[in-house]
N, C-alpha and C positions, 0 to 999 in steps of 0.2 A: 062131188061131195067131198069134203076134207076129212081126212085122218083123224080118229078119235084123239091118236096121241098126239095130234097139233094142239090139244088144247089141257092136256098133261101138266101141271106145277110139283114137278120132286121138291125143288127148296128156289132158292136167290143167292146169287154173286151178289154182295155189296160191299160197298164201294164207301171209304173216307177218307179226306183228308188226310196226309202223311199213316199213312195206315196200309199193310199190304190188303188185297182183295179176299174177301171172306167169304166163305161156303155156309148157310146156314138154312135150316129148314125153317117150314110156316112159323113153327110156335116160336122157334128163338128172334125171328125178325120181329114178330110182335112183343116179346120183351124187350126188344131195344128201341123198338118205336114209341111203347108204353115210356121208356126212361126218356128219348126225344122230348115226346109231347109233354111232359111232365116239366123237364127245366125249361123249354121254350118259353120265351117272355112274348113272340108274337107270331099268332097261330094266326095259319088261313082264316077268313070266314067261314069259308064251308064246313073245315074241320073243325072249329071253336064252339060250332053250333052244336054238336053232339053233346052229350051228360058226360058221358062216364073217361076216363082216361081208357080204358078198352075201347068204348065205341069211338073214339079219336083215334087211337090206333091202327085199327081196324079199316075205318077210312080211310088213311094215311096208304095203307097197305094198297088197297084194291082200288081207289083214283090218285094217287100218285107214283110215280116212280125215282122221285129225289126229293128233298126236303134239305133246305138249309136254313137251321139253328139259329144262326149268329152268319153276318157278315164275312166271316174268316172261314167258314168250316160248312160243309157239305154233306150227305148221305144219300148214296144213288142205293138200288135195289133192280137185280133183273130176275126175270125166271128162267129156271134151267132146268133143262130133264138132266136125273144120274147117269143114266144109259141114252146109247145112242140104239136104235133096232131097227 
């Protein structure tokens, strides 16, 4: 049987383009994913099919792990525990 804290999310490492790598918890990845999906000109299907810019978000979060904006520019997301124990 696996370790409850295998399945543990303190926050996400992500990751952009010319940008050093960033520590952020739940809610601030979902503000930036919120600001993603908002200037994006061409969203997934899956995600485009949602209402709200939250529930696009939100999606974004929990079935993907990168999303690229525009041709030039990237945004990875991992999860990471704070502690190791």
């Amino acid at each position: 049987m696996a370790d409850s804290i295998m399945y543990q999310e303190d926050g996400y490492v992500v990751l952009e383009n010319d940008k050093p790598e960033e520590l952020m918890s739940k809610t601030e990845l979902l503000d930036k994913l919120q600001q993603v999906v908002t200037n994006a000109t061409d969203l997934p299907r899956d995600v485009a099919q949602h209402n709200s810019i939250e529930a696009k978000a939100e999606y974004l979060l929990e079935n993907y792990c990168e999303f690229n904006p525009d041709e030039n520019s990237y945004l990875q997301w991992y999860v990471v525990r704070w502690e190791k124990n």
